[in-house]
N, C-alpha and C positions, 0 to 999 in steps of 0.2 A: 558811420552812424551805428551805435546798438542797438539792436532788438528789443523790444518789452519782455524781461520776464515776464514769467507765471512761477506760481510756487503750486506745486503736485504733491498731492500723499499719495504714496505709492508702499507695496509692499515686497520687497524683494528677499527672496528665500524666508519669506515666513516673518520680516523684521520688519516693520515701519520705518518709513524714510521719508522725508519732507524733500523735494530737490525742486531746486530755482534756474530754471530755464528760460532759453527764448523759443525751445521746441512747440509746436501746438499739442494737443491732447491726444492726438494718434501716435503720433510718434512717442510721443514718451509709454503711450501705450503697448505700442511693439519693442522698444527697448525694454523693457518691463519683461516684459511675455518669452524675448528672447534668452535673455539672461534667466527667469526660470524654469524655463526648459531647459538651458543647458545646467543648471544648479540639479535640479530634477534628474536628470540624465545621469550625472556625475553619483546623484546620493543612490541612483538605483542599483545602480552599477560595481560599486564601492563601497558596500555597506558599513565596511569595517574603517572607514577611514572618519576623523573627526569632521565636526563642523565646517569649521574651518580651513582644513585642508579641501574639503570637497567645494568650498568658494574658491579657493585658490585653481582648484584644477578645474575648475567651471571657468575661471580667468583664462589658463592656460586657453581651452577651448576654445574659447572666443576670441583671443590673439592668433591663434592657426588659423581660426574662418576667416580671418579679416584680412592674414595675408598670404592666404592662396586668393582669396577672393583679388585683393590687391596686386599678386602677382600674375594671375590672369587677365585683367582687365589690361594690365602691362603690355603681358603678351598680344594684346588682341587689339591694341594702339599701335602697336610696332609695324603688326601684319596691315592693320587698316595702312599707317604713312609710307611702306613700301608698296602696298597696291596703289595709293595716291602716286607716288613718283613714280611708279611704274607707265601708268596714266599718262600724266603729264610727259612724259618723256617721249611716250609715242606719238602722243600730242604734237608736243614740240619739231618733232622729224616726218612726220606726216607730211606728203606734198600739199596738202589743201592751205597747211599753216604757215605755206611759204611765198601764198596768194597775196598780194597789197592792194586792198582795194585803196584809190588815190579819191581826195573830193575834191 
């Protein structure tokens, strides 16, 4: 089943943009916000570089956060399901878990 769009004006690095979502109003609010800051970030930083280019490396930016972010969370699912098996395995060999209770 899809989601209800919503259609949003929004202005990103300074342009007007219409985008058609099924996000709610915050969220498309913090995508907004985040991308210009890092737009923001890139033209402060980069003065000499075009428009254009400073979207693109505002892009770049935000493809790095997303997959350190993403490669973290990687990592921190890995460690979470080897502490699980860890668990369970002691579980498993524990004398208590080798009790049968009969009805």
């Amino acid at each position: 089943m899809e989601h209800q769009k919503t259609t949003y004006e929004v202005q990103l690095a300074g342009i007007p943009l219409r985008l058609k979502t099924s996000h709610d109003q915050a969220t498309v609010d913090r995508l907004v916000e985040m991308v210009n800051e890092k737009v923001q970030m890139v033209t402060s930083e980069q003065s000499s570089l075009s428009f254009q280019q400073c979207l693109l490396l505002a892009s770049l930016h935000l493809a790095e956060d997303f997959l350190k972010t993403n490669k973290s969370a990687l990592l921190e699912l890995e460690a979470i399901e080897t502490q699980a098996k860890s668990i369970l395995s002691d579980l498993e060999s524990s004398p208590i878990s080798r009790i049968r209770v009969d009805s």
